[in-house]
Residue, then its C-alpha position, 0 to 999 in steps of 0.5 A: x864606846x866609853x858609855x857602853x863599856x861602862x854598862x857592862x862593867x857596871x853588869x859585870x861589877x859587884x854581886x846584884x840580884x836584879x837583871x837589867x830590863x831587856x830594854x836595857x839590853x836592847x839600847x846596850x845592843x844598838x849602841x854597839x851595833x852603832x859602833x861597829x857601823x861607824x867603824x867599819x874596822x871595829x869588830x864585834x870582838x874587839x868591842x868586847x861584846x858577842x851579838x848572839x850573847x849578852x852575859x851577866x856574870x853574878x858572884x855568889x859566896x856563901x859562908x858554908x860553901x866555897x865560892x860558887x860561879x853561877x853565870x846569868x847568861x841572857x840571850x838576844x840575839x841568834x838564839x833561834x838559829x842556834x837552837x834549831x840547828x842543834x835540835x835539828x842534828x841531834x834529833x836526825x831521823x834515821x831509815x827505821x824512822x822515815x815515816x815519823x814527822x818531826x816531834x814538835x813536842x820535843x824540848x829544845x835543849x839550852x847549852x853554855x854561852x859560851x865554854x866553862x870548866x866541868x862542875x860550872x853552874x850556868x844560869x839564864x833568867x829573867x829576874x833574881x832575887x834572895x828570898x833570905x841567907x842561902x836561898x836564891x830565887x830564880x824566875x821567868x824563862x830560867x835556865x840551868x846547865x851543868x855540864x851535860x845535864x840542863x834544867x828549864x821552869x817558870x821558877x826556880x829556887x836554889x837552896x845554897x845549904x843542901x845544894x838543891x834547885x826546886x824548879x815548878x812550872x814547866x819543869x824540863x830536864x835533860x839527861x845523857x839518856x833522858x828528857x822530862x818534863x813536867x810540873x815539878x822536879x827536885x835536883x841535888x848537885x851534891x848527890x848528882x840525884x834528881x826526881x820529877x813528878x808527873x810528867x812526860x818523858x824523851x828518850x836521847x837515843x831513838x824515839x822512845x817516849x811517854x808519860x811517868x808518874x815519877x822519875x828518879x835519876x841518879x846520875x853517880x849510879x847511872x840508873x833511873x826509876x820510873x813509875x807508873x810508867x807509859x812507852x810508845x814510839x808513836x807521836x799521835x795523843x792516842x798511841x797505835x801501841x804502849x808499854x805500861x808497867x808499874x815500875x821501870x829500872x834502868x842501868x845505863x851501865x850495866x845497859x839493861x833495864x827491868x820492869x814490873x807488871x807490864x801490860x802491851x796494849x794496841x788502841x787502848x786494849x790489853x793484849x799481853x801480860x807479864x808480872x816481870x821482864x828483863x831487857x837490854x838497853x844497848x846492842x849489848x846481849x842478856x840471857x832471857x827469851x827472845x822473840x818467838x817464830x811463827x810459821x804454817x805449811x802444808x807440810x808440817x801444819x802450824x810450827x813455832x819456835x819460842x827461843x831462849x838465849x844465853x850470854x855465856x860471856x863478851x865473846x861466846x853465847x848459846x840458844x835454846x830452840x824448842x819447836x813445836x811443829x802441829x804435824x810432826x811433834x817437838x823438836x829440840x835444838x840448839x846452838x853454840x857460838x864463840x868468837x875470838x881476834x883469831x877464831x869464830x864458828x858454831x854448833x847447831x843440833x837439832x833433834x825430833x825424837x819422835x816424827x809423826x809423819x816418819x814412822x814415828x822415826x827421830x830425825x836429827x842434824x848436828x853441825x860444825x863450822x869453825x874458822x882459825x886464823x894464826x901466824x898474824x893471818x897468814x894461815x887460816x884454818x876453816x873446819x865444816x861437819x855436817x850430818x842428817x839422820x836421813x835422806x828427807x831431812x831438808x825436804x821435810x824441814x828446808x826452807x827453801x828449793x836451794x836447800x831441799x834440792x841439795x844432794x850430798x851433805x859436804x864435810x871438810x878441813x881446809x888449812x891454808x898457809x900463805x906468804x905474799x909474794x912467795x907461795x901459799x900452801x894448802x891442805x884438805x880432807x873432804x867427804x859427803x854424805x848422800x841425802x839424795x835417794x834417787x842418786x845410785x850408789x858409785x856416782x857420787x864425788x870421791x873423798x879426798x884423804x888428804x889434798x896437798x897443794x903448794x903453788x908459788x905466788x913469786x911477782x911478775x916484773x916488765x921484761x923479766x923471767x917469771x918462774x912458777x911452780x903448781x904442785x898438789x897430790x890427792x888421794x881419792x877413794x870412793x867405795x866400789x870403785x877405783x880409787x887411788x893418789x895422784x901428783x900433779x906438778x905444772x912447772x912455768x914461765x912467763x916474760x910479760x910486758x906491762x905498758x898503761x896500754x898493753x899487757x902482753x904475757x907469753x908462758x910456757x908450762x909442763x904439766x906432769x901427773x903421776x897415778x897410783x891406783x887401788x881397786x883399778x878394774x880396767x885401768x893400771x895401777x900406775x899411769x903418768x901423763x906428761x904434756x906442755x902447754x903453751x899460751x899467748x895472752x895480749x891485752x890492749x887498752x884505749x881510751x877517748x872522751x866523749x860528749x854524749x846526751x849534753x855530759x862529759x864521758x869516757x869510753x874504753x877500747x879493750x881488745x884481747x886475744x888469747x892463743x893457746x897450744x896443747x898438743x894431744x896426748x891420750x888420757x883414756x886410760x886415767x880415771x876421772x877423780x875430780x873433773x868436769x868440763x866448763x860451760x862457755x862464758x866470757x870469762x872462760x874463753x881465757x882458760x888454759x884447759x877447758x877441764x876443771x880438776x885435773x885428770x884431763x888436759x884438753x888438747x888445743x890449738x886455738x885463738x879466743x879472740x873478744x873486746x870490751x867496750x866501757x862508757x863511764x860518765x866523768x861526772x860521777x865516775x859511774x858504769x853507765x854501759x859495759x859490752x862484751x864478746x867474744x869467741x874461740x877459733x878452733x885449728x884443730x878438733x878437740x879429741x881429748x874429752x870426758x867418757x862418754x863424749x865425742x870429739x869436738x870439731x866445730x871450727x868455732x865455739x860459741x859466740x859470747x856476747x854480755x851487756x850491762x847497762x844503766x840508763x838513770x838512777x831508775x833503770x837498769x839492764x843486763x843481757x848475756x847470750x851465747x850463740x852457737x853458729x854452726x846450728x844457728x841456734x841460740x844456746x843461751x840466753x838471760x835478759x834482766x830489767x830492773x827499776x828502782x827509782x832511788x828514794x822510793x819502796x818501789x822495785x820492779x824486776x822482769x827476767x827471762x833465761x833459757x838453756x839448751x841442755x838434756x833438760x831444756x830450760x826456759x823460764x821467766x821470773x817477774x818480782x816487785x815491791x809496789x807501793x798502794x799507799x804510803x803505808x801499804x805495800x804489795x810484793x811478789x816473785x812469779x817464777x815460772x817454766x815455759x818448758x814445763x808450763x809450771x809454775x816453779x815458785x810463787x810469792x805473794x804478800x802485804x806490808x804495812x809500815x807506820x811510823x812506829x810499827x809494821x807488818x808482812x805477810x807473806x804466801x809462798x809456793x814452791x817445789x820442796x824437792x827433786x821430784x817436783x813436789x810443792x810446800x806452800x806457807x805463810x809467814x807473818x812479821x809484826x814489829x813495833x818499833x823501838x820495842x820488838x817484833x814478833x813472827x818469822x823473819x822474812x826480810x832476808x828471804x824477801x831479799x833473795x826473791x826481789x833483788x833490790x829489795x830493802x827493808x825498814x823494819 
């Protein structure tokens, strides 16, 4: 032990500028390792000696400088180890790079042996030697780090006097955001500058990468220079894509780069030019044109849309739309955005001043959306404007049947006040605009000017009164018929019973309506209507555990009946203003009032009885199977109902029945279906099957629903994303209708994926508006990773036709 202190010391001792050989160092190590065998009570610490480092510490002092540290660390031992695993967890691959292999050529970069202050010089090599006063020579496998930049090369000479390491052979140097490598690099440690030659380069964040034929680094301004300079995301020696350009800024910290004469090239062949390009280096935003859209229809023929964005501030931006449609014209739009701790929204305008395809007539839309929250969140402000220049505006340039098909265009101001656990309030004015022709004048929704509503939220407690109270007034008008306010009021208690397993809540409620009616035609200009509404609610809950297929589970009993008791009370004589009447679903069996709105209070004597059972595996907690059902028994025929519609006396509603199920991580089902037994006919019914094997593309979705209604439906919809090879997949939706054998909506299309591009093309049919009129287009995305993409978005629409579907680019 004596013997192998004494080498160290000798190592660590006045300033020598030769190394020990490495046969040295290995005899060092096993005399060691001999030690600590001998004594198995010594460690590696206390024979003051780390196995995976074997550090030489050199004094240097110059005359013209302060003493200067600089720390010849030679590594032994676990060096690979290390080394590897930090490659390995700076370099993880994320989701946008799953394709790419892992990129051998990367440098690995070198770290501090062990911690030092900030401003310490670390040097690793395998011999040193003064070549004369102020100037070192390092070489054989050398190493400098500083801080958070590392420098490696055959040799190395560092010029005490200007404070300059000349590295030649092999040079590579590590940047916050830059790894080069090349023959030749110079780097200054007073001036924080460096400058390579000849060379390829990294970049940390992503996996940009090429070759420069300079690079100049200034560390204190934070930008870098290139010249001559090639980019690509791809790792094959003949790129599928590159960025040339003949000079490249970037400003790490103002986060934007520039460059000069760039060509893109595609296997070698130019396909774009510009003499000058600006473009962001982070998620931070930069006014400049922004990738155009590419589209074709039936309808409108060839549309692109080339965008120009502007970053009016941190928090507010604008973009100009110009759209240039082959069929139609140019349209012009535009939108504002702004957003605060307190508020956001934004403006959208569009405007064709000329349509080819209208009469030459100009179209427009301009809208409104802004959210404000006030009061540490308690109230909130939401405001949504919306108007077209005509009818046909979304059909003409909707993209989708939930667009086209709408029939009134809404507008509001919605305020909204709460206090947790005493009351929120709210405020609303409301109205529509038609967009629908086919919809006769009268029949559509009334405008609310204004909508009251105040409703207490008071806590309920085990065994304890609980007082609530509902109030709201709205005034309604409609031109050409009876319009006119109302009050409603609906005081109630209730005396719930909460246990882990059983909750059991009777109440008790009046529900009072005051009208106050103008242009009443056939009604009065007054009418009330005052009516109790009584209700027991009893919930239970049971639980056991299973062993099911070798796993451990759980399985959940939940029992529910919910009695409800409103006697009649003729409502014939009070307009209908805001109210419909639900459809039966499972969730709906538990309602107070069949009615939505507030005009009708549906008489009742009844009793819903259902149950929910639920398996979930104590192994992973998940959902494997979820069954319900339920029904109404009915003691009384229902008499109060919407004009038009009879009295209701079945004894019985529909029987309601859900399952949900996941078999594995592959398979998944869901099942809803309403039966009515008293005509023995199924109503409706919605079977759905998804795979989805977990770490592949592939997604596989078959449907079928069918409704009685005034217009039966009954339609399948099949989608999936199925891979061909493992860079080609193939995508499609088949919507279609048994009831009217048509197909009501068709997609069809490619994806190709690399690793550091990938393209879709789409094909869509589908019916453009209410008179079941077809659109058919074809959209086309193309990406280069790391770069751009080009052409109309279609991931989000691809989201929407296949569930499950997810994109990588």
């Amino acid at each position: 032990m004596n013997n192998l202190m004494s080498t160290i010391w000798n190592l660590s001792g006045p300033p020598r500028f030769s190394v020990p050989s490495a046969c040295d160092i290995i005899n060092a190590a096993a005399d060691l390792h001999r030690i600590v065998r001998a004594s198995p009570t010594t460690t590696v610490v206390e024979a003051g000696l780390d196995l995976c480092d074997f550090i030489v510490t050199l004094e240097l002092i110059s005359i013209r400088k302060s003493m200067r540290r600089i720390t010849i660390n030679l590594l032994v031992l676990c060096l690979g180890a290390a080394v590897y695993s930090h490659a390995a967890a700076q370099f993880s691959l994320a989701d946008k790079w799953w394709m790419c292999p892992v990129d051998r050529a990367l440098p690995v970069r070198p770290l501090y042996a062990e911690p030092l202050e900030f401003g310490s010089t670390e040097i690793r090599a395998d011999t040193t030697r003064i070549v004369k006063d102020g100037i070192t020579q390092f070489a054989g496998n050398v190493e400098i780090i500083r801080d958070s930049r590392s420098i490696s090369g055959d040799l190395v000479t560092y010029d005490d006097a200007r404070s300059l390491f000349d590295v030649e052979g092999n040079a590579t140097i590590w940047d916050s955001g830059l790894i080069w490598q090349g023959e030749h690099a110079l780097f200054n440690l007073d001036s924080d500058v460096g400058r390579l030659e000849s060379g390829n380069y990294w970049m940390v964040k992503g996996r940009g990468r090429g070759f420069a034929d300079s690079v100049e680094i200034d560390r204190k301004e934070n930008v870098s220079r290139l010249k001559g300079v090639d980019y690509t995301t791809c790792l094959s020696e003949r790129p599928d894509w590159r960025f040339s350009a003949e000079s490249i800024t970037l400003d790490h910290d103002g986060g934007r780069g520039s460059a000069t004469h760039a060509v893109l090239k595609i296997r070698d062949v130019p396909v774009f030019y510009v003499p000058y390009i600006s473009f962001p280096l982070d998620d931070r935003r930069k006014s400049g044109f922004l990738i155009p859209t590419v589209g074709s229809s039936n309808e409108s023929g060839i549309d692109i849309q080339i965008p120009y964005y502007f970053n009016l501030a941190p928090n507010r931006d604008a973009t100009f739309k110009p759209r240039w449609m082959g069929e139609r014209g140019v349209m012009l739009g535009g939108e504002y955005r702004y957003l605060s701790k307190q508020y956001k929204g934004q403006i959208g305008v569009e405007y064709l001043p000329s349509d080819k395809l209208y009469n030459d007539n100009a179209r427009s839309l301009i809208s409104l959306r802004h959210e404000h929250f006030f009061d540490h969140r308690r109230g909130y402000l939401e405001a949504k404007v919306q108007n077209v220049s005509d009818a046909q505006y979304f059909e003409d340039f909707g993209r989708s049947l939930s667009v086209t098909s709408q029939r009134y265009l809404d507008r509001k101001v919605r305020i909204r006040y709460r206090r947790r656990g005493k009351f929120i309030m709210t405020g609303l004015v409301q109205s529509y605009q038609q967009v629908d022709d086919s919809a006769r004048a009268g029949s559509g929704p009334y405008r609310r000017l204004p909508q009251l509503q105040i409703r207490s939220t008071l806590p309920a407690r085990h065994l304890q009164l609980s007082p609530q109270i509902d109030i709201q007034t709205t005034y309604f008008d409609r031109r050409g018929s009876v319009s006119g306010g109302r009050v409603d009021i609906t005081p109630s208690i209730s005396y719930p019973f909460y246990k882990s397993y059983a909750l059991i809540t009777p109440k008790l409620s009046i529900r009072h309506t005051e009208y106050f009616l103008n242009n009443e035609g056939a009604f009065n200009d007054r009418e009330s209507r005052t009516v109790p509404v009584a209700s027991l609610d009893t919930r239970l809950f049971a639980e056991r555990r299973l062993s099911l297929f070798g796993s451990s589970m759980l399985q959940t009993f939940e029992p529910r009946a919910f009695y409800l008791y409103i006697p009649k009370d003729g409502q014939d004589d009070i307009p209908i203003f805001d109210t419909g009447q639900f459809d039966i679903s499972f969730r709906n069996l538990f309602r107070e009032n069949r009615f939505t709105g507030r005009d009708r209070i549906g008489d009742a004597n009844q009793l819903a009885l259902a149950a929910t059972t639920r398996l979930l595996s104590l192994e992973s907690g998940r959902e494997l199977l979820r069954a319900s059902f339920g029904q109404i028994y009915y003691f009384e025929d229902r008499e109060i109902n919407l004009p038009g519609r009879a009295t209701q006396n079945d004894d019985v509603s529909e029987l309601v029945a859900e399952l949900g199920a996941t078999f594995s991580d592959s398979w998944s089902a869901r099942m809803v279906i309403q039966y009515d037994p008293s005509d023995s006919i199924t109503e409706k019914a919605a079977y759905s099957v998804r795979y989805r094997p977990a770490g592949t593309s592939i997604v596989m979705n078959a449907g079928y629903r069918r409704r009685r209604a005034r217009t039966d439906i009954e339609q399948t919809d099949l989608s999936f994303r199925f891979p061909v090879t493992s860079s080609v997949n193939v995508l499609g939706r088949w919507n279609y209708s048994l009831a009217d054998e048509k197909t009501l909506e068709l997609v069809g299309g490619l994806e190709f994926e690399s690793c550091c591009w990938g393209m879709r093309l789409v094909g869509r049919r589908f019916i453009r508006n209410t008179a079941g009129e077809f659109d058919t287009g074809i959209f086309m995305q193309f990406e280069l990773k790391g770069l751009a993409g080009y052409g109309r978005g279609t991931a989000s629409f691809l989201r929407k036709s296949i569930p499950g579907y997810e994109s990588n680019f």
